[in-house]
N, C-alpha and C positions, 0 to 999 in steps of 0.2 A: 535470380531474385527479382521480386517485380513489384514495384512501388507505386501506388497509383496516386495522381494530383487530385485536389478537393478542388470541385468547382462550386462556386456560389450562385445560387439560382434567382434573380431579383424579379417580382411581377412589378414591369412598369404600366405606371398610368398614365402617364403624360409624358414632354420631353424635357421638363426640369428636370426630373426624380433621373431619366434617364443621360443624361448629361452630368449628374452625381455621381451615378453609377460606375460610368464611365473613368472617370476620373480617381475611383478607389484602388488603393495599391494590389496586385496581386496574390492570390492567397499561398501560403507557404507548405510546400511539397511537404508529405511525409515524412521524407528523408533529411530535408529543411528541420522542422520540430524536432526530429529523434534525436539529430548531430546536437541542436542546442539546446535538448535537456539534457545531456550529457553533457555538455563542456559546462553549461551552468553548476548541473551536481558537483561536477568536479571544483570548479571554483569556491560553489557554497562551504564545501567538506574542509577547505585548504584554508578558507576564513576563520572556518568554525573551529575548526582544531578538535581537541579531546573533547567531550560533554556526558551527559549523565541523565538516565530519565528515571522515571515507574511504571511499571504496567499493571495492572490489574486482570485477571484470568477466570472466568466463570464455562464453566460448564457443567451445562444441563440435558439430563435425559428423561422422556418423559415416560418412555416404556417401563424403563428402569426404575423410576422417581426416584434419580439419584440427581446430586448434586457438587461438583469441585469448584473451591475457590483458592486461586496461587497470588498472594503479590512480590512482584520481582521487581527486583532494582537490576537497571543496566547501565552499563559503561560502553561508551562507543570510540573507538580508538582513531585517530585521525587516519589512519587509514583505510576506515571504515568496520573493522573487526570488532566482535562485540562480545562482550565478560557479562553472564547475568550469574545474580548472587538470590534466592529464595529467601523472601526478609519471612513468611510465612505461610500458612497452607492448611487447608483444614475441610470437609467435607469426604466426599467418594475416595476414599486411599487411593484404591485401585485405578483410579481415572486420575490425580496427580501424576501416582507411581509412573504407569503406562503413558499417558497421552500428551499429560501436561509438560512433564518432564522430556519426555522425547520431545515434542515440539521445540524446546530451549537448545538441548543437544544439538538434533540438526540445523536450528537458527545461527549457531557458535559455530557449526563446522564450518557452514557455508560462506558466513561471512568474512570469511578468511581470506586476505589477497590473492591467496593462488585459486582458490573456489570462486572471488566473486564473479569472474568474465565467465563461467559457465552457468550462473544462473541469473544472470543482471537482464534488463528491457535493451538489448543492443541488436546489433544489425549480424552479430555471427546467430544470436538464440530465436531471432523473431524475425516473423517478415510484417510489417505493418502498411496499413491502410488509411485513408481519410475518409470517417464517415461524418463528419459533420460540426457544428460548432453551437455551444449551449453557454448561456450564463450562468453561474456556479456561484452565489452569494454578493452578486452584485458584480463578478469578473466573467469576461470570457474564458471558455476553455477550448480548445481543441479536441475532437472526440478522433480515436483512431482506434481499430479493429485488429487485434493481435493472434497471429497466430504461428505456434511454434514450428521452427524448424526441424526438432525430432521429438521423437516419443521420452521425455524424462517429466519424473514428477517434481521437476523443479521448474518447469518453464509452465506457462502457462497460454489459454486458448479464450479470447475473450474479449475485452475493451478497457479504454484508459481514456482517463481526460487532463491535458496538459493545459496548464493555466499559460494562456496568449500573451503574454507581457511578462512574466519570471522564466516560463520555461519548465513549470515544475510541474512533478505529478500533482494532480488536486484528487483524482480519485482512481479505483480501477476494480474493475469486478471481473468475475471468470470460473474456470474450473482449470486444477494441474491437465496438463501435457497428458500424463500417464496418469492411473489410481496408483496409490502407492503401495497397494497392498489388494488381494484377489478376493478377502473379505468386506471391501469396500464399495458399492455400488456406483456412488458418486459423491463429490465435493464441492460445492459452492462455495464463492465469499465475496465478499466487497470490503472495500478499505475505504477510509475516507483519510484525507491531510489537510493539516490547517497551516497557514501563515503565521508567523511570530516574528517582529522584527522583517531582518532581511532574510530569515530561514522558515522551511516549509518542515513539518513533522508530521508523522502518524497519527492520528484522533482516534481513530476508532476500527476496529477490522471485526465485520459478521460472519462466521462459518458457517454450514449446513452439512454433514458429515451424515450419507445413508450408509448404513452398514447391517452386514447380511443377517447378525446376531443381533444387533441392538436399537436397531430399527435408527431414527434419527436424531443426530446428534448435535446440539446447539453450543458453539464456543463463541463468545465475545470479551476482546480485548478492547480495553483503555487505557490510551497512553498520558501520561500527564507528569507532572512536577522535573520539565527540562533543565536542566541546570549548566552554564558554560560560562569560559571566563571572558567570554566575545562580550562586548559592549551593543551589539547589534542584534543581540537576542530582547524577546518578551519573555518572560516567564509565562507559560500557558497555564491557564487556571482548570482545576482538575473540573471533567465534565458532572453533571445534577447527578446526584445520586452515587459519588465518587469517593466523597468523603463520610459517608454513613456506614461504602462496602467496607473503606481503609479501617472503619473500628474495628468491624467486626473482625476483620481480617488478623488484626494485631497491630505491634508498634510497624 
């Protein structure tokens, strides 16, 4: 396993700036961030206790001009295991039936204590890198380069950005380990999380699904209306255009 250190590259121009420089703490090893988004997750999960969210599910194909839309309620168990319940659904049957709903299934398996340490961002699934450090809405993040350890389509091959002061995911983009199926060409996606209180959640996850019959596939989920009995929570306000999809969608 091979961990590489981020070094910070400064153009000095005089010997102020370089005596600043000097003096700046040193920057924190890969293996440094991975340990403490994990001990944070853990902490966050142990505060937070039980909580409850909604997603919202759209999928769109453009070869097909079809279209699915699911919204789900989920429960997330302190354990981290997760119950979704389908409040409704309406559009492509066949792409609920098939895609939407498989999605939930295997999100339910996985999440499971004895499933989570074989798909989780840890040190047995992934080897990570330092590539660099960006501001993310006014926060630094950490940029690091991930790339799994074995061929499964639950790991992934790609990049993450951990916010420098929580410790938490803020973003990550990539494509699975493996395609999860031999009529699939490829999969992209990016996720984005936002802050609430002392807790970080899901905002938003883009897919891009090429597939050998139906050419390309667009899924995007919205997470929104978190609900917990933590005092430490924001209620996040559902994203523009969130509450227009929830009419149509149903109660």
């Amino acid at each position: 396993m091979r961990f590489d250190t981020w070094i910070m590259l400064f153009v000095l121009f005089g010997s102020p700036i370089a005596s600043i420089a000097a003096d700046e703490p040193p920057a924190p090893s890969s293996d440094d961030i991975i340990s403490k988004m994990m001990l944070r997750s853990v902490q966050r999960q142990a505060l937070l206790g039980q909580y409850s969210g909604m997603r919202l599910y759209i999928l769109e194909n453009e070869r097909m001009h079809k279209r699915a839309q699911m919204l789900v309620r989920i429960k997330f168990e302190p354990t981290g295991a997760k119950q979704f319940e389908i409040v409704s659904e309406e559009g492509w049957e066949a792409a609920n039936k098939h895609v939407l709903r498989k999605m939930l299934s295997s999100e339910e398996e996985t999440s499971t204590p004895e499933q989570q340490n074989k798909t989780q961002l840890n040190f047995e699934n992934h080897y990570f890198s330092i590539a660099g450090i960006e501001d993310i809405a006014g926060r630094s993040a950490y940029i690091l380069d991930v790339l799994p350890k074995r061929r499964d389509k639950y790991l992934i091959r790609g990049r993450i950005w951990v916010d420098a002061e929580d410790f938490a995911l803020v973003q990550a983009e990539g494509q699975p380990a493996k395609n999860p199926s031999f009529w699939t060409r490829s999969i992209r996606f990016t996720q984005f999380y936002s802050k609430h209180g002392q807790f970080w959640f899901a905002a938003r996850t883009q897919s891009v699904t090429d597939a050998l019959i139906f050419g390309k596939t667009n899924v995007t989920i919205s997470y929104f209306g978190y609900d917990a009995k933590s005092d430490a929570i924001d209620n996040p306000a559902p994203e523009p255009g969130i509450e227009k999809e929830r009419v149509s969608a149903g109660p």
